[in-house]
PDBQT receptor file of N, H, CA, C and O in Angstrom, charges set to zero:
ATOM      1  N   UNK A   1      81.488 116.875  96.419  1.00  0.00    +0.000 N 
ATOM      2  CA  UNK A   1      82.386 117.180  97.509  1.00  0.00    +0.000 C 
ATOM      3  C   UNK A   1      83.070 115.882  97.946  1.00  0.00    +0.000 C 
ATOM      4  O   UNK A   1      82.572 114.771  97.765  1.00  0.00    +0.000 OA
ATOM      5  N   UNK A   2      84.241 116.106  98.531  1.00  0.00    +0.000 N 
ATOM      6  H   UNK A   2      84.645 117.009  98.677  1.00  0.00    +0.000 HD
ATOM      7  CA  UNK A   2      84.861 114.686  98.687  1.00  0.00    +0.000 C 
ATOM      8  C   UNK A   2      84.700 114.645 100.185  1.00  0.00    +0.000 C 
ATOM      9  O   UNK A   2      84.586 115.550 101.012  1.00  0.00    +0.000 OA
ATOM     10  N   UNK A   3      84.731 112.947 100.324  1.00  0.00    +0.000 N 
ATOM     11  H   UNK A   3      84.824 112.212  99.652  1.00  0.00    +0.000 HD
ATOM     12  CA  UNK A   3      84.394 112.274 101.251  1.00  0.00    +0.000 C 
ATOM     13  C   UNK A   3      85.496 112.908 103.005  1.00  0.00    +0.000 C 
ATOM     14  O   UNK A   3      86.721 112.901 103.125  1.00  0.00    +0.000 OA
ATOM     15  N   UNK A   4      84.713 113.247 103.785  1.00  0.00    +0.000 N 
ATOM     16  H   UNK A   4      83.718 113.253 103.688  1.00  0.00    +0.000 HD
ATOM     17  CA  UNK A   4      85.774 113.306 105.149  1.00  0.00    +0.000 C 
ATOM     18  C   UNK A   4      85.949 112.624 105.995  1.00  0.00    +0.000 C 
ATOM     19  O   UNK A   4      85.132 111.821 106.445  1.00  0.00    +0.000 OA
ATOM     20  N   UNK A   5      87.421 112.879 106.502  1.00  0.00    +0.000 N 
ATOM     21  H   UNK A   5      88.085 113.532 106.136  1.00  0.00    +0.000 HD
ATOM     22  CA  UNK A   5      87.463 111.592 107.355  1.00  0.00    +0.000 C 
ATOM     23  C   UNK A   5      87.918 112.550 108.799  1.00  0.00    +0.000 C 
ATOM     24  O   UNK A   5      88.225 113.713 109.057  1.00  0.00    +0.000 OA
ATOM     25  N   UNK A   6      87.738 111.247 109.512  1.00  0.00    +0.000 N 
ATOM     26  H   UNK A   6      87.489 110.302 109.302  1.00  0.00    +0.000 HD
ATOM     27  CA  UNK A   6      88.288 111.777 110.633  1.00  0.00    +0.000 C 
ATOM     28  C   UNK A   6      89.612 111.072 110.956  1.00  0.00    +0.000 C 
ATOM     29  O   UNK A   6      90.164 110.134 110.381  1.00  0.00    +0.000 OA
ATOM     30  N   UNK A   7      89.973 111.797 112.055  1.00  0.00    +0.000 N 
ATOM     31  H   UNK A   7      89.524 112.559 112.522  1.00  0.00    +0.000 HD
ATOM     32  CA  UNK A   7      91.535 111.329 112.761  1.00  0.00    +0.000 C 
ATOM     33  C   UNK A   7      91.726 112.168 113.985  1.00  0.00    +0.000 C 
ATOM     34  O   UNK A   7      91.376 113.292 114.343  1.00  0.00    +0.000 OA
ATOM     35  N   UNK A   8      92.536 111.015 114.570  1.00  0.00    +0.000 N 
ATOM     36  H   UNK A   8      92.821 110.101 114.280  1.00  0.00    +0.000 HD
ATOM     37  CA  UNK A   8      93.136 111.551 116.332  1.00  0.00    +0.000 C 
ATOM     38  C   UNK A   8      94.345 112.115 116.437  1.00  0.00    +0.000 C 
ATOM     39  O   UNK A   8      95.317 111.362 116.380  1.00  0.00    +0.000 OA
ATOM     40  N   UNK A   9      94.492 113.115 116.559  1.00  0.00    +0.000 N 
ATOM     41  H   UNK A   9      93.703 113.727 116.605  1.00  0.00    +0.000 HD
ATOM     42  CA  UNK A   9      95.627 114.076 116.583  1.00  0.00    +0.000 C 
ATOM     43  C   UNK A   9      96.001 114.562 118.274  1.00  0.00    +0.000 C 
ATOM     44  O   UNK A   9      95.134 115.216 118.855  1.00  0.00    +0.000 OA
ATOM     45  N   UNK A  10      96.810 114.349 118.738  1.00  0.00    +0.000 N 
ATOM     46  H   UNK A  10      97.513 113.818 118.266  1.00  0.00    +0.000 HD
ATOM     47  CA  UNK A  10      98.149 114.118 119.650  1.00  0.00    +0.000 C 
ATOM     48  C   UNK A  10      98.744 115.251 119.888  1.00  0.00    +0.000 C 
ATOM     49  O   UNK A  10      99.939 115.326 119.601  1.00  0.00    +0.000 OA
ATOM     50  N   UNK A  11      98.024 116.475 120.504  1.00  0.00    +0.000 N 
ATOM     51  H   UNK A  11      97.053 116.414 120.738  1.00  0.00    +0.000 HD
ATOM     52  CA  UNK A  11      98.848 118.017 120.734  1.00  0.00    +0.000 C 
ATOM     53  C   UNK A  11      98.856 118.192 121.995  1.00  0.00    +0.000 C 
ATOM     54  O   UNK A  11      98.126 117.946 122.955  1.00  0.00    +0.000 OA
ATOM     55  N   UNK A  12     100.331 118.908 121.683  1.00  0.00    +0.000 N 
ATOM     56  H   UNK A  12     100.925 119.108 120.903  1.00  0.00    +0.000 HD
ATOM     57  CA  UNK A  12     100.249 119.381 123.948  1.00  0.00    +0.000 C 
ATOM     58  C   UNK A  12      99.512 120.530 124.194  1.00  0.00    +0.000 C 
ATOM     59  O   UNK A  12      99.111 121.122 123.192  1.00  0.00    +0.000 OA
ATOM     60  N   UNK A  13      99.307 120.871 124.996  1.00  0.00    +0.000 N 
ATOM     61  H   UNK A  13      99.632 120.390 125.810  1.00  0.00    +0.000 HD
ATOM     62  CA  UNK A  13      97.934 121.670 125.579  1.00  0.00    +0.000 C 
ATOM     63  C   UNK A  13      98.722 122.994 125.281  1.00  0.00    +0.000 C 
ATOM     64  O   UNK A  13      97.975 123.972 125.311  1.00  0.00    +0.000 OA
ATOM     65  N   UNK A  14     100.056 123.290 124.997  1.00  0.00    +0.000 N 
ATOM     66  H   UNK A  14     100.663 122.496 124.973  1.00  0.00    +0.000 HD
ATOM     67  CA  UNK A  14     100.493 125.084 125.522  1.00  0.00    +0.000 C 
ATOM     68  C   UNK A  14      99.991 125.047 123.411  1.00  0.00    +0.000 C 
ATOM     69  O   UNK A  14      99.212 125.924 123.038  1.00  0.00    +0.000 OA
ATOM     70  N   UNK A  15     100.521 124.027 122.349  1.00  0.00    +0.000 N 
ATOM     71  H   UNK A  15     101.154 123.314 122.651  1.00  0.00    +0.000 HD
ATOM     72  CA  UNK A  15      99.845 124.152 121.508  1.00  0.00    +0.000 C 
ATOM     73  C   UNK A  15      98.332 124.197 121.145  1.00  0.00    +0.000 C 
ATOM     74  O   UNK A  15      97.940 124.872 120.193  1.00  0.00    +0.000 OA
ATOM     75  N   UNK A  16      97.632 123.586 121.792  1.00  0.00    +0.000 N 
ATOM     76  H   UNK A  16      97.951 123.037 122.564  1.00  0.00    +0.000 HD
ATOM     77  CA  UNK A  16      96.187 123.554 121.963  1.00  0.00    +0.000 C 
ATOM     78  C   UNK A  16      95.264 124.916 121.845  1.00  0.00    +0.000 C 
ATOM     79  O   UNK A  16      94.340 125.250 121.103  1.00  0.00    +0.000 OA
ATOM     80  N   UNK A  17      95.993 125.562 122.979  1.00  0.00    +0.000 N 
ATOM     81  H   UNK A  17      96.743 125.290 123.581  1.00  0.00    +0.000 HD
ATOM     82  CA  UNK A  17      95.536 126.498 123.911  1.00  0.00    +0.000 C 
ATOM     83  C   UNK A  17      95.636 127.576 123.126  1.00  0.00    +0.000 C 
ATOM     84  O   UNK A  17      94.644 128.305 123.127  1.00  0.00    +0.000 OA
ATOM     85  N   UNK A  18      97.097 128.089 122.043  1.00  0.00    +0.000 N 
ATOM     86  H   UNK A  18      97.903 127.497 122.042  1.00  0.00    +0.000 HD
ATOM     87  CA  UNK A  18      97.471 129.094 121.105  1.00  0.00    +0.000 C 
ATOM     88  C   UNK A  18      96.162 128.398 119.482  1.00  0.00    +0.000 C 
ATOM     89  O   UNK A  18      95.318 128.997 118.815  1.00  0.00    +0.000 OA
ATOM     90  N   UNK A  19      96.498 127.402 119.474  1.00  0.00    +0.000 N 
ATOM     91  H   UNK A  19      97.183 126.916 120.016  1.00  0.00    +0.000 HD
ATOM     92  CA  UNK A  19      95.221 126.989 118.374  1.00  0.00    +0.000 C 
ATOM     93  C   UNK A  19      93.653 127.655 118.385  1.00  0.00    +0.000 C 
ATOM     94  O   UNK A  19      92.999 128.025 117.410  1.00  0.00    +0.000 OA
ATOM     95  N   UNK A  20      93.289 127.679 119.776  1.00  0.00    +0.000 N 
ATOM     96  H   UNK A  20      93.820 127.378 120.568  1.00  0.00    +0.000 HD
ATOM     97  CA  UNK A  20      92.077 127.993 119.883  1.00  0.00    +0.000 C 
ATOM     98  C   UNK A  20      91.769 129.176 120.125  1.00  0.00    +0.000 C 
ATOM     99  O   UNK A  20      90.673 129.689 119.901  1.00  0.00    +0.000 OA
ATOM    100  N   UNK A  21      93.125 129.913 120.804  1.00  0.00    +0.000 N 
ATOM    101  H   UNK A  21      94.015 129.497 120.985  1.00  0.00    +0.000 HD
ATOM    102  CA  UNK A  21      92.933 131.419 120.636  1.00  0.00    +0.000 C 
ATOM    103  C   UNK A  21      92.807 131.780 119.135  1.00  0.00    +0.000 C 
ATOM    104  O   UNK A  21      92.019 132.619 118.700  1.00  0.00    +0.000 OA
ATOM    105  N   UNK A  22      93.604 131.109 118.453  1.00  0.00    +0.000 N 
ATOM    106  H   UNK A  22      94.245 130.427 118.807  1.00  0.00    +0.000 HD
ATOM    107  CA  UNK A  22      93.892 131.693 116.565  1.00  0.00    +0.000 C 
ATOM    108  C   UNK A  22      92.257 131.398 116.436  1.00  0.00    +0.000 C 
ATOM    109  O   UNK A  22      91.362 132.217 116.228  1.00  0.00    +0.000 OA
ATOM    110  N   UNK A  23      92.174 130.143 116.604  1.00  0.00    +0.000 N 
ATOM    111  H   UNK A  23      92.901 129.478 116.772  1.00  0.00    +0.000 HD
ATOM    112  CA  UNK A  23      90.398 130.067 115.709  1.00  0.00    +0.000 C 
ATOM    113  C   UNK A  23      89.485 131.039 115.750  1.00  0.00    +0.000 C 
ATOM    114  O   UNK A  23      88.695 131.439 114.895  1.00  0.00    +0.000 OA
ATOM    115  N   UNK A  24      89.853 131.634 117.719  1.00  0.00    +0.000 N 
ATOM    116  H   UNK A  24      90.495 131.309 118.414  1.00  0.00    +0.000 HD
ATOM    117  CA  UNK A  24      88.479 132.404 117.808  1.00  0.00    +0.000 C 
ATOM    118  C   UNK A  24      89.111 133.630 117.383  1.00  0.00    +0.000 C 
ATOM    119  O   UNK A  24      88.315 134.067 116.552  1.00  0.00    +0.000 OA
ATOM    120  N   UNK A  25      90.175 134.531 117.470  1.00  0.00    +0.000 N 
ATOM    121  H   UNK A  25      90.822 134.176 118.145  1.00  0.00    +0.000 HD
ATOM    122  CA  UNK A  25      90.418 135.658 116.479  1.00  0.00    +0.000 C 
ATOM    123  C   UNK A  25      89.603 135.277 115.253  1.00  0.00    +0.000 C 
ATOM    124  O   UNK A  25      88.713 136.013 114.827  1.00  0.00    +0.000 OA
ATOM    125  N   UNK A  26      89.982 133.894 114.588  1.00  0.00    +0.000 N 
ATOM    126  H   UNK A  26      90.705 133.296 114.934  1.00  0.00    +0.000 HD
ATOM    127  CA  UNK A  26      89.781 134.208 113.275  1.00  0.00    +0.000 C 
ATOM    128  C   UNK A  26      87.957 134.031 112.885  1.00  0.00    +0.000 C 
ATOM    129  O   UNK A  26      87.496 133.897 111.751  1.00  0.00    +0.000 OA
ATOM    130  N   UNK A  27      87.246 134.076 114.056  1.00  0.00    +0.000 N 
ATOM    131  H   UNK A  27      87.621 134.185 114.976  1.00  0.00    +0.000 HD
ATOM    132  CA  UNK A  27      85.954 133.185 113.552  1.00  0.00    +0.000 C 
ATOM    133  C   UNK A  27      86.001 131.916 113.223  1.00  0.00    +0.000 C 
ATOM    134  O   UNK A  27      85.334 131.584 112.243  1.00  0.00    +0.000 OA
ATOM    135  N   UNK A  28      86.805 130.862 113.954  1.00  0.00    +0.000 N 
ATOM    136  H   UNK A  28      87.347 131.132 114.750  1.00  0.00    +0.000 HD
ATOM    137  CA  UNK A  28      86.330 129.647 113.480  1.00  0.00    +0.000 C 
ATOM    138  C   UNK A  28      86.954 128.895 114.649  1.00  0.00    +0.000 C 
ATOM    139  O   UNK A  28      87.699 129.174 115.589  1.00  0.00    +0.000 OA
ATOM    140  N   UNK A  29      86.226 127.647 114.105  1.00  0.00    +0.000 N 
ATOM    141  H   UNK A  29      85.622 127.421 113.341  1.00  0.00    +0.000 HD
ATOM    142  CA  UNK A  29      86.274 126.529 115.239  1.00  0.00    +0.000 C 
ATOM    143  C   UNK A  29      87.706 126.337 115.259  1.00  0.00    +0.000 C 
ATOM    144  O   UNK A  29      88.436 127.164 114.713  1.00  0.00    +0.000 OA
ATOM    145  N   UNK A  30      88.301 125.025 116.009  1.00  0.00    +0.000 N 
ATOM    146  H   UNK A  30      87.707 124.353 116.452  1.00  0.00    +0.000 HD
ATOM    147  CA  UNK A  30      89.611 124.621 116.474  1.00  0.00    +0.000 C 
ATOM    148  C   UNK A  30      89.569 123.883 115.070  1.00  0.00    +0.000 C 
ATOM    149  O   UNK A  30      90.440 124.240 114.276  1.00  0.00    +0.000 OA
ATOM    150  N   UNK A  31      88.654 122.876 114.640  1.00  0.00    +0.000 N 
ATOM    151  H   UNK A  31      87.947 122.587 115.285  1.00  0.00    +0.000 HD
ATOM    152  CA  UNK A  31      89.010 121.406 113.600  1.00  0.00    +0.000 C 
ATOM    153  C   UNK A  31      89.239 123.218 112.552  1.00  0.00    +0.000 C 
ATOM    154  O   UNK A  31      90.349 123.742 112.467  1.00  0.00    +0.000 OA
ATOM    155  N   UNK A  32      88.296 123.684 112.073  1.00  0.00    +0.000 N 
ATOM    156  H   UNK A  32      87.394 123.257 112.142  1.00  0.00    +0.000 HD
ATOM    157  CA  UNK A  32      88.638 124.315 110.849  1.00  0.00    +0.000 C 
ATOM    158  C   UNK A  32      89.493 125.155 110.659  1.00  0.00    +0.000 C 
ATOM    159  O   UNK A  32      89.735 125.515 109.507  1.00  0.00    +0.000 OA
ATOM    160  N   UNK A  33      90.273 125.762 111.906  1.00  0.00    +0.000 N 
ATOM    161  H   UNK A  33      90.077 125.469 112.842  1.00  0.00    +0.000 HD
ATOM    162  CA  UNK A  33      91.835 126.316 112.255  1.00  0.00    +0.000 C 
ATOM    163  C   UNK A  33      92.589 125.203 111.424  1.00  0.00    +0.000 C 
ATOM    164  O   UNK A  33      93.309 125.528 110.480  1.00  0.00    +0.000 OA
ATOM    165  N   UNK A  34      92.470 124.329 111.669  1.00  0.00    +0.000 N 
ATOM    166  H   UNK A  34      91.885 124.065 112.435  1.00  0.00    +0.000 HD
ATOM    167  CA  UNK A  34      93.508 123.477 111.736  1.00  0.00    +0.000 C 
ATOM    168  C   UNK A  34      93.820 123.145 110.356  1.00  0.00    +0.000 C 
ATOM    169  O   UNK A  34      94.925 123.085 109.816  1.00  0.00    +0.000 OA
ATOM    170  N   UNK A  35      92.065 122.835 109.628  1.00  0.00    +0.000 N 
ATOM    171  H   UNK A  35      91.167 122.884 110.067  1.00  0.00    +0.000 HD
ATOM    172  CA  UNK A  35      92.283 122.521 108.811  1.00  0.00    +0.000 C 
ATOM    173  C   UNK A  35      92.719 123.703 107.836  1.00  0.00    +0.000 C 
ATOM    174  O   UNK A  35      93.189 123.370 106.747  1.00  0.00    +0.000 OA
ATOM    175  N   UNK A  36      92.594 125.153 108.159  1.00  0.00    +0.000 N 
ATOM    176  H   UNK A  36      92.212 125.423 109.043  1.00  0.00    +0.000 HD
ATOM    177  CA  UNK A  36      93.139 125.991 107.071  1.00  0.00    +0.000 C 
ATOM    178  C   UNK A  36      94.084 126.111 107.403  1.00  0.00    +0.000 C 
ATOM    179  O   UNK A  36      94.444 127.128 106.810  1.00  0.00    +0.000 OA
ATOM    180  N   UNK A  37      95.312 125.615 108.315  1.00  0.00    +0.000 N 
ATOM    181  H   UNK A  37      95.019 124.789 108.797  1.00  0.00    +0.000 HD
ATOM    182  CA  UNK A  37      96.404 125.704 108.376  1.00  0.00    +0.000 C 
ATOM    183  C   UNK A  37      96.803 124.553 107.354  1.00  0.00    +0.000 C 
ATOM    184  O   UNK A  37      97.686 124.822 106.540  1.00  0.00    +0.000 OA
ATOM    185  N   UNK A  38      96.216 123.279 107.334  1.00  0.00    +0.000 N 
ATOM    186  H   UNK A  38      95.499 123.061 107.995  1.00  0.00    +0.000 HD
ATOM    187  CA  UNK A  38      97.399 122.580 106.484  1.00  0.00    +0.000 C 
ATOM    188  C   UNK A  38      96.979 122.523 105.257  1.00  0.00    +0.000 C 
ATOM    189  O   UNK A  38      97.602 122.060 104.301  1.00  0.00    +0.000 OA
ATOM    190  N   UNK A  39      95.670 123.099 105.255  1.00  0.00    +0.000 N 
ATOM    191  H   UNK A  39      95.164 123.475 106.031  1.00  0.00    +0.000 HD
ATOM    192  CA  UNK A  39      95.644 123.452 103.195  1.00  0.00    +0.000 C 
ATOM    193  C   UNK A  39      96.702 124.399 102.688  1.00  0.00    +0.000 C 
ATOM    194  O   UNK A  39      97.471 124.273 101.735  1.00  0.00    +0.000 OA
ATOM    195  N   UNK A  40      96.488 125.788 103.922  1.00  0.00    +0.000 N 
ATOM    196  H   UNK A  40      95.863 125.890 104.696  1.00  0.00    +0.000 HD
ATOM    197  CA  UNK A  40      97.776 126.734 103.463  1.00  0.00    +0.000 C 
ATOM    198  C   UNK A  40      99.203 126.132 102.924  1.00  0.00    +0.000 C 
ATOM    199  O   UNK A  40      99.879 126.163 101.895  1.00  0.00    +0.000 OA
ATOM    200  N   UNK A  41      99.245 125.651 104.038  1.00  0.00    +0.000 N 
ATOM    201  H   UNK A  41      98.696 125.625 104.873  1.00  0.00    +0.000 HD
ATOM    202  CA  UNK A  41     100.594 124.532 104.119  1.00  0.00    +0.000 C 
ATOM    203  C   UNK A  41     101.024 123.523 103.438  1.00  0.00    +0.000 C 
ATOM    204  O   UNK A  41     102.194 123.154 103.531  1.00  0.00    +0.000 OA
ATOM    205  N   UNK A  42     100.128 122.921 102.644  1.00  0.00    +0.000 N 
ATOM    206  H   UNK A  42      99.177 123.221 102.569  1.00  0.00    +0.000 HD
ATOM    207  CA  UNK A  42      99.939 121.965 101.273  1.00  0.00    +0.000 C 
ATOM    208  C   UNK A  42     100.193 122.793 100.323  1.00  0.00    +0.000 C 
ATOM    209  O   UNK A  42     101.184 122.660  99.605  1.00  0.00    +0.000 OA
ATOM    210  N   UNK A  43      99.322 123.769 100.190  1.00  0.00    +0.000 N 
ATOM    211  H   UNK A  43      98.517 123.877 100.773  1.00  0.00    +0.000 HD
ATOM    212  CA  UNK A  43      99.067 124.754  98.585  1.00  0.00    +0.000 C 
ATOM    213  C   UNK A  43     101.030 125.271  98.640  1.00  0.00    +0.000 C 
ATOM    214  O   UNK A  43     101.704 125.198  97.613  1.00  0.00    +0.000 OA
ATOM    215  N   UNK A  44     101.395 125.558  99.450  1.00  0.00    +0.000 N 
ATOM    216  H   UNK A  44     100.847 125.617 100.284  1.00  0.00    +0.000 HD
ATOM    217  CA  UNK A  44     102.588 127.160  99.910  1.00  0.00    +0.000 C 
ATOM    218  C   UNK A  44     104.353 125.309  99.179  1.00  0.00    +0.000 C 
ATOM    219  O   UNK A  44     105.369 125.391  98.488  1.00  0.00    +0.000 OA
ATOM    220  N   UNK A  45     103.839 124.413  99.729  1.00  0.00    +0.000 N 
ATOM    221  H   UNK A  45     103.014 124.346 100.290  1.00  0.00    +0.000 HD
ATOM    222  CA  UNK A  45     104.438 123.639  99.400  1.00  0.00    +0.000 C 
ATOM    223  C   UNK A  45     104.497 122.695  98.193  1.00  0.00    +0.000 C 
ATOM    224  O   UNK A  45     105.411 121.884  98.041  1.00  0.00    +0.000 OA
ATOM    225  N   UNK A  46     102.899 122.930  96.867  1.00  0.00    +0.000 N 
ATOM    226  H   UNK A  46     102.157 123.589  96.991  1.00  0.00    +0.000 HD
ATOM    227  CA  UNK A  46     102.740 122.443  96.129  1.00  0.00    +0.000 C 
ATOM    228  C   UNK A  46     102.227 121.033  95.993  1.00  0.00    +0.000 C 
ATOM    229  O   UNK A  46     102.398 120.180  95.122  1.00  0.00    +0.000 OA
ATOM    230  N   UNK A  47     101.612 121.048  97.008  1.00  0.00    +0.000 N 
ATOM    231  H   UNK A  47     101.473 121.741  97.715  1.00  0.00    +0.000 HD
ATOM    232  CA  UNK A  47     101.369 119.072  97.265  1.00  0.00    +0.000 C 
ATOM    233  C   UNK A  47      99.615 118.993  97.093  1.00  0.00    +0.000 C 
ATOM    234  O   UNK A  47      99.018 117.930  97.260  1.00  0.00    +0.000 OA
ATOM    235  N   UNK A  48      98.854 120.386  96.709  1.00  0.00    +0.000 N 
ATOM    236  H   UNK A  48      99.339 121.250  96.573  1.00  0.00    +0.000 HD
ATOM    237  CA  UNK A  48      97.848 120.659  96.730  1.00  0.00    +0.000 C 
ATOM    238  C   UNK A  48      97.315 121.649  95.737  1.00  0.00    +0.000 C 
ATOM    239  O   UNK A  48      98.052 122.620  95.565  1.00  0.00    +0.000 OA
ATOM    240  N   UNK A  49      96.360 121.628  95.143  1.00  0.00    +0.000 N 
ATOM    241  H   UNK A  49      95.761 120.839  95.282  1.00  0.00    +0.000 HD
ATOM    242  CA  UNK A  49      95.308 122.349  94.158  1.00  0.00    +0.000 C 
ATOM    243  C   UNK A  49      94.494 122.641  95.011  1.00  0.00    +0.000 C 
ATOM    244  O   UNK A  49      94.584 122.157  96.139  1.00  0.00    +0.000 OA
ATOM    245  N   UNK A  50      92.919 124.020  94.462  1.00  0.00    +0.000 N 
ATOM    246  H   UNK A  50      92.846 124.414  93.546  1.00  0.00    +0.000 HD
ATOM    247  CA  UNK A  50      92.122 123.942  94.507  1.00  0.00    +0.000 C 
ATOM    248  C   UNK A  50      91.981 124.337  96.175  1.00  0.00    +0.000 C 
ATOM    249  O   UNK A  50      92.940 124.671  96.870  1.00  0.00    +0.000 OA
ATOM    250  N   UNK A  51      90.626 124.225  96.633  1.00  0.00    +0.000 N 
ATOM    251  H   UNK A  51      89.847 123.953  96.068  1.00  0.00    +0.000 HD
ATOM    252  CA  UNK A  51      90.190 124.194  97.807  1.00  0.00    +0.000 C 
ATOM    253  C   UNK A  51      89.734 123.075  98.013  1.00  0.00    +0.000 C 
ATOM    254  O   UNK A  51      89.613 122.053  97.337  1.00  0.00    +0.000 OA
ATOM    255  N   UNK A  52      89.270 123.644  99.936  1.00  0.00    +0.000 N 
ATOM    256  H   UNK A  52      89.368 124.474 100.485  1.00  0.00    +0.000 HD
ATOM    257  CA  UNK A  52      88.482 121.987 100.202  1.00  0.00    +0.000 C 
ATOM    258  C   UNK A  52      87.160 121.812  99.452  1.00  0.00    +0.000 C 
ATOM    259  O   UNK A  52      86.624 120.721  99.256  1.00  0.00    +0.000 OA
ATOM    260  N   UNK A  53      86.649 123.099  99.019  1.00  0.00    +0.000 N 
ATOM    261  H   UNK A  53      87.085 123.985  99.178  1.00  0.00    +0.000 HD
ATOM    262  CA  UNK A  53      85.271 122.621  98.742  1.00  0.00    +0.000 C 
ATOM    263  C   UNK A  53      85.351 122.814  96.971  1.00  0.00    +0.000 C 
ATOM    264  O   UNK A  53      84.204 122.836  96.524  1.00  0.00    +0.000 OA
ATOM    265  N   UNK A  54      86.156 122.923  96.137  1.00  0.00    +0.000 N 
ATOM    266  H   UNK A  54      87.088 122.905  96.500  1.00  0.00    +0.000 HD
ATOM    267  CA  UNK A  54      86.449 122.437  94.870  1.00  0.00    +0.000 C 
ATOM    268  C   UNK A  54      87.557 121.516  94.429  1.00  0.00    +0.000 C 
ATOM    269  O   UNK A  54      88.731 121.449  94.792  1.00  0.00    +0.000 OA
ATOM    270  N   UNK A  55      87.027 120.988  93.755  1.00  0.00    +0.000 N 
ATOM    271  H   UNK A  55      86.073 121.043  93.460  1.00  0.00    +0.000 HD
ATOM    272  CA  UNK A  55      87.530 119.682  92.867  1.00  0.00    +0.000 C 
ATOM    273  C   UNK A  55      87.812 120.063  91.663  1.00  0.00    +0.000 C 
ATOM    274  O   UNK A  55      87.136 119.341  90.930  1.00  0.00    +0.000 OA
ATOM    275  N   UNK A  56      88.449 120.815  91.008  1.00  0.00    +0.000 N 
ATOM    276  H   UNK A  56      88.998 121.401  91.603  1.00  0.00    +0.000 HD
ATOM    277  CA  UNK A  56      88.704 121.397  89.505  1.00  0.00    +0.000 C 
ATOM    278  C   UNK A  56      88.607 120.533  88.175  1.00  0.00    +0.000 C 
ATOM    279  O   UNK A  56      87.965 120.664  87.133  1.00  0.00    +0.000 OA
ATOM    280  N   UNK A  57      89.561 119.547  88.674  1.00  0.00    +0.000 N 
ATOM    281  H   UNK A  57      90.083 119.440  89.521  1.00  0.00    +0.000 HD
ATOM    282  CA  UNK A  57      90.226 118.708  87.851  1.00  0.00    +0.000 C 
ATOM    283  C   UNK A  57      89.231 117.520  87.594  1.00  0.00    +0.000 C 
ATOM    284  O   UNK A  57      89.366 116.669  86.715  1.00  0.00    +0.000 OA
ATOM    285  N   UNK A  58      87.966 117.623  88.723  1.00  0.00    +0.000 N 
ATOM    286  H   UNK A  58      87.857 118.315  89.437  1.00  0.00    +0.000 HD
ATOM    287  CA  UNK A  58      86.786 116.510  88.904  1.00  0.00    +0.000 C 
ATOM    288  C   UNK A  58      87.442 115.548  89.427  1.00  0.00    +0.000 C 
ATOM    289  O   UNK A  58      86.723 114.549  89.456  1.00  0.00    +0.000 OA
ATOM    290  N   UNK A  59      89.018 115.255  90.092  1.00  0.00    +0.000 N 
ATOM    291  H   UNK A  59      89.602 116.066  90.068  1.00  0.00    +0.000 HD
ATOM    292  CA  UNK A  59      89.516 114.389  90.409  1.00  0.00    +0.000 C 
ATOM    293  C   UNK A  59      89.401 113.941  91.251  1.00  0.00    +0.000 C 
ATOM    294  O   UNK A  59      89.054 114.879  91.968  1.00  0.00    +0.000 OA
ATOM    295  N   UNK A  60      89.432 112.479  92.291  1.00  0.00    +0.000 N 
ATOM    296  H   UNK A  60      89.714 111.717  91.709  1.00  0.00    +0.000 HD
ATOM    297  CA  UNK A  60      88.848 112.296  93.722  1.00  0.00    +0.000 C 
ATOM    298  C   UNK A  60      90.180 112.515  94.618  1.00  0.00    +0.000 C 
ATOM    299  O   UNK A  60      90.101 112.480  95.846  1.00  0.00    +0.000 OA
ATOM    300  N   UNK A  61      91.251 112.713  94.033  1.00  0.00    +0.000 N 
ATOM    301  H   UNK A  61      91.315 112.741  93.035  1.00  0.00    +0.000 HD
ATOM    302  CA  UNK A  61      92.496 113.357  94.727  1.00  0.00    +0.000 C 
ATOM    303  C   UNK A  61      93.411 114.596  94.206  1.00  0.00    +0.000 C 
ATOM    304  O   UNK A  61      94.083 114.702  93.180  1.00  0.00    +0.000 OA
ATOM    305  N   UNK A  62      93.183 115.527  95.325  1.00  0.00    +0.000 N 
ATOM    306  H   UNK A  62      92.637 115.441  96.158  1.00  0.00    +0.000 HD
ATOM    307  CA  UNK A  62      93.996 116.964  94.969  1.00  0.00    +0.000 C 
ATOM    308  C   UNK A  62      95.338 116.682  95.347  1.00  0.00    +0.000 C 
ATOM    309  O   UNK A  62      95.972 117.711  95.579  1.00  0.00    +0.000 OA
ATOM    310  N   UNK A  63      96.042 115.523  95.497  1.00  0.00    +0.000 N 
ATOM    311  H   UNK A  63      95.527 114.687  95.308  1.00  0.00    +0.000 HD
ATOM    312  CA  UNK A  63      97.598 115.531  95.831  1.00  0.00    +0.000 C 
ATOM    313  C   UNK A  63      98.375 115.692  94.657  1.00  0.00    +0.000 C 
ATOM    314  O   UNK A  63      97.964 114.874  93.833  1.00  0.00    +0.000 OA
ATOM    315  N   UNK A  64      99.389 116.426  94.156  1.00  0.00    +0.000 N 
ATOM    316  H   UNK A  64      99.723 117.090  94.824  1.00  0.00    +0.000 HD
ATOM    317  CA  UNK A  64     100.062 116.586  92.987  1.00  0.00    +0.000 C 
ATOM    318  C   UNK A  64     101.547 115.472  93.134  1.00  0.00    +0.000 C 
ATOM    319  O   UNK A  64     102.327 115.454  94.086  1.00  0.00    +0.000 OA
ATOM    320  N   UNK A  65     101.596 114.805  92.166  1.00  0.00    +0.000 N 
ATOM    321  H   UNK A  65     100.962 114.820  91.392  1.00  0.00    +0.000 HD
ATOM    322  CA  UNK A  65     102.612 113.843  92.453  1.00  0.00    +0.000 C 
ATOM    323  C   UNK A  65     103.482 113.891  91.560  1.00  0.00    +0.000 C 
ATOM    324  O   UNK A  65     103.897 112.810  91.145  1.00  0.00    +0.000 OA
ATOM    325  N   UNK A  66     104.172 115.461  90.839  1.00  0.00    +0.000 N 
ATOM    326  H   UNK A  66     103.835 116.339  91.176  1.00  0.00    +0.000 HD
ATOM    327  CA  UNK A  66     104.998 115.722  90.409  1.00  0.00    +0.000 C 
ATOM    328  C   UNK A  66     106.322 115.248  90.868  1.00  0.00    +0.000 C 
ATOM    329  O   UNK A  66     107.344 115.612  90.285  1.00  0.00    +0.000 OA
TER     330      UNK A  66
């Protein structure tokens, strides 16, 4: 599994507030909202393979640099 990092992310609260309603519809926390929003959002744009929790390619980076 590849290594995680963290980071400080900078949202206004009327976004916040719609984030955490989505998580709890969806069963999940706020960080893992978030984070299946920008895998969607990677994969839908091509800048991404795979999931977070596979590595296909065995590679230590899923960024495609076509």
């Amino acid at each position: 599994m590849s290594e995680r990092k963290s980071i400080m992310l900078r949202i206004d609260s009327r976004k916040l507030k719609a984030l955490e309603k989505w998580a709890a519809d969806e069963l999940r926390s706020t960080n893992a909202q978030i984070e299946y929003i920008l895998e969607e959002a990677l994969r839908k744009s091509g800048r991404y393979r795979g999931t977070l929790s596979e590595n296909p390619e065995g590679e230590d980076s899923e960024v495609s640099t076509d």
